[in-house]
C-alpha positions as CSV (number, residue, x, y, z in Angstrom):
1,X,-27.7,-22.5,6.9
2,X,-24.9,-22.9,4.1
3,X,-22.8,-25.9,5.2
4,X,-19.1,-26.0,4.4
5,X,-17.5,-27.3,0.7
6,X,-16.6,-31.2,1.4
7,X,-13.1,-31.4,1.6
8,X,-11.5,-31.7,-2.0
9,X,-8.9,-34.2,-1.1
10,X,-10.0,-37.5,-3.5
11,X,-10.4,-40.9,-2.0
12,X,-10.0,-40.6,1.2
13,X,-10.8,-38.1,4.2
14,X,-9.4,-35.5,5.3
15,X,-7.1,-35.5,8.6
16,X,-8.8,-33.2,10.7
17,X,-7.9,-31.5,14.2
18,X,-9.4,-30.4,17.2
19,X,-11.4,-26.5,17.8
20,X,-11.4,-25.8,21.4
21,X,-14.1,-23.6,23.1
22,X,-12.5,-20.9,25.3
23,X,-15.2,-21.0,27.2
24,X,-14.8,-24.8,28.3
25,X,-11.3,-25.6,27.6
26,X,-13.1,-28.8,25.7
27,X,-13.6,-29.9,22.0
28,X,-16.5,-29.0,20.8
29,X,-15.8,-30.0,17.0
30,X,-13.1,-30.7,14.4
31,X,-11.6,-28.8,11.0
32,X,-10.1,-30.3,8.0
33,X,-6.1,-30.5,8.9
34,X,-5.1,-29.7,5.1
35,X,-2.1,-31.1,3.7
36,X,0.5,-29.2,2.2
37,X,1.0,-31.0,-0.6
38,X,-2.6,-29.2,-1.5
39,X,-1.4,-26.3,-2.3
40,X,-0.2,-26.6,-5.8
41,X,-3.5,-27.7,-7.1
42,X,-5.6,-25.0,-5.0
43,X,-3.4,-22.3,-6.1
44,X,-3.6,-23.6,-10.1
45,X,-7.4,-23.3,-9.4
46,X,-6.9,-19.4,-8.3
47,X,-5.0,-18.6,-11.0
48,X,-7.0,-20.0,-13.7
49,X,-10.7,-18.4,-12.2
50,X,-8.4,-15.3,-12.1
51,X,-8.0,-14.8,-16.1
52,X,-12.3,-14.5,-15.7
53,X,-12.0,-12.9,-12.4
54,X,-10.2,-9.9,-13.2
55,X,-11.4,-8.9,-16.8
56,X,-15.0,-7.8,-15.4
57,X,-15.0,-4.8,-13.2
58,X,-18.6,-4.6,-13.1
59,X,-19.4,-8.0,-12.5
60,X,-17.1,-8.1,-9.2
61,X,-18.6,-5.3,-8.0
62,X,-22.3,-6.9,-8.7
63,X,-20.6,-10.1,-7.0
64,X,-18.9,-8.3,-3.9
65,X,-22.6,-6.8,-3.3
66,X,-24.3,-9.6,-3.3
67,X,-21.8,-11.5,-1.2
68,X,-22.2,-8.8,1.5
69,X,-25.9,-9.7,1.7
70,X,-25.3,-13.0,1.4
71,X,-23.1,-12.1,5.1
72,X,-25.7,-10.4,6.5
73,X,-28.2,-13.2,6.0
74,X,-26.0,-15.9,7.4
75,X,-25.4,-13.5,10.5
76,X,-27.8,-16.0,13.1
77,X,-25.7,-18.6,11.7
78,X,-22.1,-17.2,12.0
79,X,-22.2,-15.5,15.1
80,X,-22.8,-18.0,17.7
81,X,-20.2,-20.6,15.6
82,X,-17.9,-17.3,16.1
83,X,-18.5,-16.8,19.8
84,X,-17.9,-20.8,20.2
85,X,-14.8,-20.7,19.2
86,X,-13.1,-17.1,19.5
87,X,-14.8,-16.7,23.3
88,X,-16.3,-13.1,22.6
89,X,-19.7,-11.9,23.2
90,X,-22.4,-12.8,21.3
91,X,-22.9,-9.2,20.7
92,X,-19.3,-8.3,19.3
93,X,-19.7,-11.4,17.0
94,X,-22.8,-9.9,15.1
95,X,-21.3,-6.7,15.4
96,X,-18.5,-8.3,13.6
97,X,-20.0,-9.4,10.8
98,X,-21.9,-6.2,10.0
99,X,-18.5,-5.0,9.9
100,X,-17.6,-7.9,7.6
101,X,-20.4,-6.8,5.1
102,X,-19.6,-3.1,5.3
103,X,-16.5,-3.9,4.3
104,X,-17.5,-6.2,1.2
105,X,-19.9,-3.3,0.2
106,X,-17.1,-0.4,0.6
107,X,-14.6,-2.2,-1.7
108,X,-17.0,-3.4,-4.3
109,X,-17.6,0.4,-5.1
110,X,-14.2,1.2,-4.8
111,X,-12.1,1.6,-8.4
112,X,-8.8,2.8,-9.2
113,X,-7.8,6.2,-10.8
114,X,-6.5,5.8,-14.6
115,X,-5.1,9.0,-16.0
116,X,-2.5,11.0,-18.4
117,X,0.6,12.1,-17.2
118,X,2.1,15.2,-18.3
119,X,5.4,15.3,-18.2
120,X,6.4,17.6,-21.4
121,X,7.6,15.1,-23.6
122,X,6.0,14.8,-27.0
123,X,4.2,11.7,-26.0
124,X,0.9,10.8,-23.9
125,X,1.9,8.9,-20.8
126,X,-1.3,7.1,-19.6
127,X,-1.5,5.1,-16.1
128,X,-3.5,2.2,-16.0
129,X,-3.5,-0.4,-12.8
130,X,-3.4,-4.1,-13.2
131,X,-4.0,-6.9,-10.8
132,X,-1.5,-8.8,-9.1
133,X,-2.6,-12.7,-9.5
134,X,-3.6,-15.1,-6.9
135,X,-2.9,-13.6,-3.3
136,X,-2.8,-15.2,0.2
137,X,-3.9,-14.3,3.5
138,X,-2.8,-15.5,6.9
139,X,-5.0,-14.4,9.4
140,X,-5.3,-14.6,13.1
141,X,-7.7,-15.9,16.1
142,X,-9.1,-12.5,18.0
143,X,-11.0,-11.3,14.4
144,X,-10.9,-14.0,12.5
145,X,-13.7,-12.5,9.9
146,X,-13.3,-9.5,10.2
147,X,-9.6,-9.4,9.6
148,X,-10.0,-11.8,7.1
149,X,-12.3,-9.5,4.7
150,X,-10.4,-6.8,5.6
151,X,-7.6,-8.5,3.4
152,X,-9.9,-10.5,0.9
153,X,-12.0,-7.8,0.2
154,X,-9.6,-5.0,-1.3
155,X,-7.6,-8.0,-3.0
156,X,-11.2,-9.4,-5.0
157,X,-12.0,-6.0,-5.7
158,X,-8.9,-5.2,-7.4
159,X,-9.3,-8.1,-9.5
160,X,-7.0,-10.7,-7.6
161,X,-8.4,-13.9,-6.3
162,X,-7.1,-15.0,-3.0
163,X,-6.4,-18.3,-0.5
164,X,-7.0,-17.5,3.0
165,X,-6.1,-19.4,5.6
166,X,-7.4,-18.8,9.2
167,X,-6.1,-19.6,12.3
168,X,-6.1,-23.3,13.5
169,X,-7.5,-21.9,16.9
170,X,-10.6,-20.4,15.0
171,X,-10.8,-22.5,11.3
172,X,-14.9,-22.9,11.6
173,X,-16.4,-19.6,11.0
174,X,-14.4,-18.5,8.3
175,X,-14.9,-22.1,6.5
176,X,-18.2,-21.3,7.2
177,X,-18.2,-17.5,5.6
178,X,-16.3,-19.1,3.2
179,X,-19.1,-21.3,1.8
180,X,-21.7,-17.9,2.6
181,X,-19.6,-16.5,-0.3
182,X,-19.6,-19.0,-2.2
183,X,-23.2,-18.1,-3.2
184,X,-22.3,-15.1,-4.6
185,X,-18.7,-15.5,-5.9
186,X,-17.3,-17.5,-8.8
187,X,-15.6,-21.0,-8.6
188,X,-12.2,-20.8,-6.9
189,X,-11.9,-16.5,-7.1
190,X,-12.0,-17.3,-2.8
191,X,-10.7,-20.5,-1.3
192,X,-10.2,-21.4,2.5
193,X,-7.9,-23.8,3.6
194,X,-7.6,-24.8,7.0
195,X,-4.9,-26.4,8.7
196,X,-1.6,-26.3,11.6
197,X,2.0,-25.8,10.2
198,X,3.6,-25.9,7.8
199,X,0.7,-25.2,6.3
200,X,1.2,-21.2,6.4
201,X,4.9,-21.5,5.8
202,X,3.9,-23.4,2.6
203,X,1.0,-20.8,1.7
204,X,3.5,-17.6,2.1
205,X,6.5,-19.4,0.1
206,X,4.7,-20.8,-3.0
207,X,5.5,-19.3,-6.2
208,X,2.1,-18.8,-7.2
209,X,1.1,-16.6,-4.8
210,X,2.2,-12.4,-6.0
211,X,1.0,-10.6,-2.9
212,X,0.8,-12.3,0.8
213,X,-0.7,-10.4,3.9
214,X,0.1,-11.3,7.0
215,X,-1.7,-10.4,10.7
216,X,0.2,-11.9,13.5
217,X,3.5,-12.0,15.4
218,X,6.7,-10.5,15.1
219,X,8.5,-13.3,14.5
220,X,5.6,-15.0,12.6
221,X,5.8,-11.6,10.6
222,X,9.2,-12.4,10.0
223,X,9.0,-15.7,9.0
224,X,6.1,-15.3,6.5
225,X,8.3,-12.2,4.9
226,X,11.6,-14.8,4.4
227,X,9.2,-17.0,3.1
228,X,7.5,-15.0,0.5
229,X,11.3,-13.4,-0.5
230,X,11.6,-16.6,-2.4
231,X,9.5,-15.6,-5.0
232,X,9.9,-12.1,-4.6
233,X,6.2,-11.7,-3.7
234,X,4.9,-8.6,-2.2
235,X,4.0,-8.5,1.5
236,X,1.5,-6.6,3.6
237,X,2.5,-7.2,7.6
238,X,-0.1,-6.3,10.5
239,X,2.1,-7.6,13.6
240,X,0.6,-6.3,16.2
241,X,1.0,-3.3,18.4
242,X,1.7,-2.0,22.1
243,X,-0.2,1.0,22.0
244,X,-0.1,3.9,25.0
245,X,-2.8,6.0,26.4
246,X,-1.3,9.3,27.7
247,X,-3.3,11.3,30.1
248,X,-3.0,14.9,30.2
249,X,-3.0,16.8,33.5
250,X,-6.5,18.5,32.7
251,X,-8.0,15.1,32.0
252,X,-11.6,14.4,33.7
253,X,-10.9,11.2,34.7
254,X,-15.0,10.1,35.3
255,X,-15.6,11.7,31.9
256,X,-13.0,9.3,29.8
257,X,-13.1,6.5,32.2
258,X,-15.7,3.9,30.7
259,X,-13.9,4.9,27.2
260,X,-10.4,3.9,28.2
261,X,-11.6,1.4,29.9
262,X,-13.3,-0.3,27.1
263,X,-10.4,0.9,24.7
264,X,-8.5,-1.7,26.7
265,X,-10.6,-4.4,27.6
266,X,-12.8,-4.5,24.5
267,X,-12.3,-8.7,23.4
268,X,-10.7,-9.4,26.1
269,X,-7.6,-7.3,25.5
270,X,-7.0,-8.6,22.1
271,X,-7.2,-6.0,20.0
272,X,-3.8,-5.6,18.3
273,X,-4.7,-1.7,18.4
274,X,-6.3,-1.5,22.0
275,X,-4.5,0.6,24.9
276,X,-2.0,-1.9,26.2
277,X,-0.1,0.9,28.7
278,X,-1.7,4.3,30.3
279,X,0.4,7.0,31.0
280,X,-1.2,9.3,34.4
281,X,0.1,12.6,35.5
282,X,1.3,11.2,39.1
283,X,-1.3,13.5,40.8
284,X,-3.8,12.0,39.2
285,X,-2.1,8.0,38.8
286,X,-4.0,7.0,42.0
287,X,-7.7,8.5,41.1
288,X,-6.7,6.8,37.1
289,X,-5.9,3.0,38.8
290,X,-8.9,3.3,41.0
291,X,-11.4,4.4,38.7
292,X,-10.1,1.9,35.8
293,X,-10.4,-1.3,38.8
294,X,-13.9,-0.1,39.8
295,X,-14.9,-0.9,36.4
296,X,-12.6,-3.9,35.9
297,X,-13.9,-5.9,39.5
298,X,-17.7,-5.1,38.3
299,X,-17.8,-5.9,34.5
300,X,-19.7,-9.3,34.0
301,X,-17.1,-12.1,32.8
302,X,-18.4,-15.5,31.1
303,X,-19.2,-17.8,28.0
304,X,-19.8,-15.1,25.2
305,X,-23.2,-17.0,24.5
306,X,-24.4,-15.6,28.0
307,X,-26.3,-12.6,27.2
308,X,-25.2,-10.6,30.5
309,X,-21.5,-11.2,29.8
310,X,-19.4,-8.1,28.6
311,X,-16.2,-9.7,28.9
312,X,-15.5,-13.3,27.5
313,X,-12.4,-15.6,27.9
314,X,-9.2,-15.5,26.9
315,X,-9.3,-17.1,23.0
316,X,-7.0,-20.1,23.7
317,X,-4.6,-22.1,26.1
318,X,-1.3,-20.9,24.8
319,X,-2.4,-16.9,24.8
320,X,-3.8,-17.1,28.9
321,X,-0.4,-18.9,29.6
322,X,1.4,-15.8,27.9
323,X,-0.8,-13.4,29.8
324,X,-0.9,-15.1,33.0
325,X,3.0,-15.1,32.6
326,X,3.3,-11.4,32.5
327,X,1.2,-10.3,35.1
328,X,3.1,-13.0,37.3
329,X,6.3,-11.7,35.9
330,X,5.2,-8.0,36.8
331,X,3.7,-9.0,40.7
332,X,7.5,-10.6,41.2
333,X,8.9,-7.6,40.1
334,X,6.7,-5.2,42.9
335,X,4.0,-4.6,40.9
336,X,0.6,-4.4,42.5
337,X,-2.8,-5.6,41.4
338,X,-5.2,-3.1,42.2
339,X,-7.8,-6.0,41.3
340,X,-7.5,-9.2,39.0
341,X,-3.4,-10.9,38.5
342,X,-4.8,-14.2,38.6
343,X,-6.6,-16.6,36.5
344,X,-9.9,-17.2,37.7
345,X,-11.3,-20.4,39.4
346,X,-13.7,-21.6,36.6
347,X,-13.2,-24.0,33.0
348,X,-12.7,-22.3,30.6
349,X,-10.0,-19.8,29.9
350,X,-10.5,-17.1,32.0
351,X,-8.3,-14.5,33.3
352,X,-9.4,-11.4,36.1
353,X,-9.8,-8.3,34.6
354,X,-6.4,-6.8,35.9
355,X,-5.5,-2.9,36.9
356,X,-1.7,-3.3,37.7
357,X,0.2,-0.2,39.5
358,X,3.7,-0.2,40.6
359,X,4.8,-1.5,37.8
360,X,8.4,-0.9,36.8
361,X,9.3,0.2,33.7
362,X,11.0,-2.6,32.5
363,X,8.6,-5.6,33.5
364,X,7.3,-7.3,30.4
365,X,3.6,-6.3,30.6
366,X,4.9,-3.1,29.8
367,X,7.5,-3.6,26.8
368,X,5.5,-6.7,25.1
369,X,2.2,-6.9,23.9
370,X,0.5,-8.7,26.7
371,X,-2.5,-9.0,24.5
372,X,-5.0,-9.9,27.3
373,X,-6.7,-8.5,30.1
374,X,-4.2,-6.5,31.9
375,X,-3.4,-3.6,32.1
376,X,-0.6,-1.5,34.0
377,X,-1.0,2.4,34.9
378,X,2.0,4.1,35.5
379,X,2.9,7.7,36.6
380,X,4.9,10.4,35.1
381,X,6.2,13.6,36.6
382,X,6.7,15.4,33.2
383,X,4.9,15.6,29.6
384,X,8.0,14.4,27.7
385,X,8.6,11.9,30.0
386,X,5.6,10.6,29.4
387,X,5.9,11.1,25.2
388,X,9.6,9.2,25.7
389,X,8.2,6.4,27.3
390,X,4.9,6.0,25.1
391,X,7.7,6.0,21.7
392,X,10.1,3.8,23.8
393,X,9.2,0.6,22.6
394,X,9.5,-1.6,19.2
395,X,5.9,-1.0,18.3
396,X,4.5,1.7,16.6
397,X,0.8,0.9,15.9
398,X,-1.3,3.5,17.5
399,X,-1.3,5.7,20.7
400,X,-4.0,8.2,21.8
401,X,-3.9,11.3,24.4
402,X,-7.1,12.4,26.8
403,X,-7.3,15.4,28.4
404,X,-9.7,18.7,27.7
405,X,-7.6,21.2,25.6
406,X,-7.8,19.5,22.1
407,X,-5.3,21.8,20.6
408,X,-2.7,20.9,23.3
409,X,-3.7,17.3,23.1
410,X,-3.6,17.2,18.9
411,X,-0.1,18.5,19.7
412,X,0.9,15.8,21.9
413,X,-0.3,13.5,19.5
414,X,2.0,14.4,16.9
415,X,4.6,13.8,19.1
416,X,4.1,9.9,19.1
417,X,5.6,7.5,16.9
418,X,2.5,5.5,15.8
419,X,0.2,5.3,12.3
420,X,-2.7,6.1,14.0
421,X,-3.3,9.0,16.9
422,X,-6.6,9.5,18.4
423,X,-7.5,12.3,21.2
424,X,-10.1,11.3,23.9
425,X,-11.1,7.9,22.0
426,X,-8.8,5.3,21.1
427,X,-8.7,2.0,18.2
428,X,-11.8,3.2,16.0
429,X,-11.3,3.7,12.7
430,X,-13.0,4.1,9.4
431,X,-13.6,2.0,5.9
432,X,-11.9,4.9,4.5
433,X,-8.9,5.5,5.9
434,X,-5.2,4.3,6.0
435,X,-4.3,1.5,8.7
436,X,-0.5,1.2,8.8
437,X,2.3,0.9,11.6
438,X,6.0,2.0,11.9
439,X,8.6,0.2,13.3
440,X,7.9,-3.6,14.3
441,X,4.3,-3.1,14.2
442,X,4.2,-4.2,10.3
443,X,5.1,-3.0,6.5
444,X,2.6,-2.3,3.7
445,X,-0.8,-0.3,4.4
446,X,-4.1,-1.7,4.7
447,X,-7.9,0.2,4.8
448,X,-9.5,2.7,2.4
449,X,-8.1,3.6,-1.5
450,X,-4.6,2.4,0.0
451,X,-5.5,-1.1,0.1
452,X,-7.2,-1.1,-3.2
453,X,-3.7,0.0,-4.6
454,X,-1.5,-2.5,-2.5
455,X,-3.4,-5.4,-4.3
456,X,-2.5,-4.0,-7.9
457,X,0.4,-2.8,-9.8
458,X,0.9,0.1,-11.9
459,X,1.0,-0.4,-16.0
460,X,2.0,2.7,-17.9
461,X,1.0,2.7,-21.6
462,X,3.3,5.3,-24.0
463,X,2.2,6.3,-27.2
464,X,2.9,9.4,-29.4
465,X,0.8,12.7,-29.9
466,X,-0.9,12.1,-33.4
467,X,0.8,14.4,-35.7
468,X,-0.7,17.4,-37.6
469,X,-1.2,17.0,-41.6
């Protein structure tokens, strides 16, 4: 098992904090607590393994392969140190890091387009694309690899190197993928740093970072883009998303139930692109709420190292007080739990799958991103009423509609304003394709060629046609 780089800090040891298991509510180990004042010699390294970094296509294609079997063999060794201390299943942390090596091998074969451009001047224009410099990411608890390579690994294969940071509630696996890559990359071309604030403040704002990439908050978003304005660095914002489900009135509602179901609940809720609000034609609201509890008062909820469980705890203290808030929030205002609203009796951070009905428009679990397991299902009487409420909020991540005419639903679909639209499933996308919101849900465009180009710039060479003798 590859064991983490010692802490660089000389003569003395680290500071270190406490990694909680969601599954416990106790300490079950520590991370290095690293100090600000770090970051001007970790960034100097970056930029200096860049000049090598960047001047060898080939060789960090070779490298990105190899680090994506280097993934793959660790996986007996990251996944249970993920599922320790994210909460999730055992099974969605290996399938995690499949994802994590997928994604390693997608980018290391990915290359940008040079070319001429004609533009009827009597000289050749050509296009060429450059790398940015070192880049940081800020990533956060409910993916914590996953979202991590998802930023490092288009930024490395465009010829960047990169500081990532993870979350202080999950630090542990990615040290521990850090180290994994370690095997394959060069000195310094990936560096993790662990820590609590300022730390990220510092990371976002230091003028030797070009590019930073953000997953989080609003606010955080917010904060990390004021930050990075300082140096005029670019930024690429995820921050999160309150996506709607809308049912059409020729849904089968036993046909798409497990699917929405899952497309809500999957990690506990937090999924930045999972359904977070459903949307039932009011003849069919009461069969929808019923059909979604059924499955909610039977899934098996535990420790994600339990091989039965299918549903794990909430990742941390602060996130269940936020979700336990809501649901309160939406009982006092008449909603009604057709199961779950309440945290259940157990250690450990766990919170009652929750179907909520009655809910009024207004309540928080329905404007905010409860980001946990709850769920509200509320009635419409007509389609656009339905389309105004599903676009009536700040977010604009994704959205999907369910029913059986695909042409009517694709239509529907259009209607919503979101990055992503999916009919009849819901938050699965491809190493190809474009992830991007509108509105609050983020700036910049991550996923497929896209992200490639949002970790390089352009660099146009001009020289004149060679003249006839």
């Amino acid at each position: 098992m590859p064991t983490p780089e010692p802490d660089r800090a000389p003569g003395r040891r680290a500071a270190r904090f406490p990694v909680v298991d969601p599954a416990t509510g106790e300490t079950f180990d520590e991370a290095p607590d690293q100090r600000p004042d770090e970051l001007d010699a970790v960034v100097d390294r970056a930029h200096r393994a860049w000049h090598g970094w960047r001047a060898d296509p080939d060789a960090r294609t070779t490298a990105l392969r190899l680090a994506a079997e280097a993934v793959e063999r660790a996986g007996d060794d990251l996944a249970p140190l993920l599922t320790r201390e994210q909460g999730k299943p055992l099974a969605e942390s290996y399938a995690e890091i499949a994802r994590t090596a997928a994604r390693l091998r997608y980018f290391a074969d990915l290359a940008p387009e040079t070319g001429r451009i004609t533009d009827g001047r009597p000289v050749h224009s050509h296009i060429r694309w450059r790398p940015l410099g070192p880049v940081a990411a800020i990533v956060p608890w409910n993916f914590p690899l996953q979202l991590a390579t998802a930023k490092f690994a288009p930024a490395l294969a465009a010829g960047n190197t990169m500081v990532l940071k993870p979350s202080p509630f999950t630090p542990l696996a990615t040290r521990l993928l850090g180290s994994v890559l370690a095997t394959a990359l060069p000195e310094d071309v990936l560096t993790v740093l662990t820590g609590r604030e300022p730390l990220g403040a510092r990371l976002a704002s230091h003028p030797g970072i070009r590019h930073v990439t953000f997953t989080g908050s609003v606010p955080t978003g917010r904060a990390v883009a004021g930050a990075a304005a300082a140096s005029l660095a670019r930024v690429t914002l995820e921050l999160g998303g309150n996506d709607a489900a809308i049912l059409l009135d020729d849904v089968e509602v036993d046909r798409i139930a497990d699917r929405l179901f899952w497309a809500a609940f999957r990690n506990c809720g937090q999924v930045c692109m999972a359904v977070k609000r459903v949307y039932a034609p009011a003849r069919l609201h009461a069969e929808v709420v019923e059909a979604l509890a059924q499955r909610a008062r039977t899934v098996a909820v535990g420790p994600g190292l339990d091989p039965d469980t299918r549903l794990g705890p909430v990742g941390n203290a602060p996130q269940l007080a936020r979700v336990e808030r809501v649901a309160k929030q939406a009982l006092a205002g008449g909603a009604r739990a057709a199961t779950g609203g309440h945290r259940l009796e157990r250690p450990g951070y766990f919170f009652a799958p929750t179907i909520l009905t009655d809910v009024p428009p207004g309540s928080p679990v329905v404007t905010e991103e409860q980001f946990g397991p709850v769920l509200p299902v509320l009635p419409y009487r007509s389609l656009d009423e339905a389309v105004d409420a599903a676009n009536g909020t700040a977010f604009g991540l994704g959205g999907s509609v369910w029913g059986t005419d695909l042409d009517r639903a694709e239509a529907v679909a259009d209607r919503l304003e979101c990055g992503t639209a999916w009919i009849n499933h819901h938050a699965e996308l491809s190493l190809a394709q474009p992830f991007a919101g509108v509105k609050s849900s983020g700036v910049g465009v991550a996923g497929g060629p896209w992200g490639l180009y949002g970790n390089l710039r352009p660099f146009v060479v001009h020289r004149p046609r060679e003249e006839r003798r």
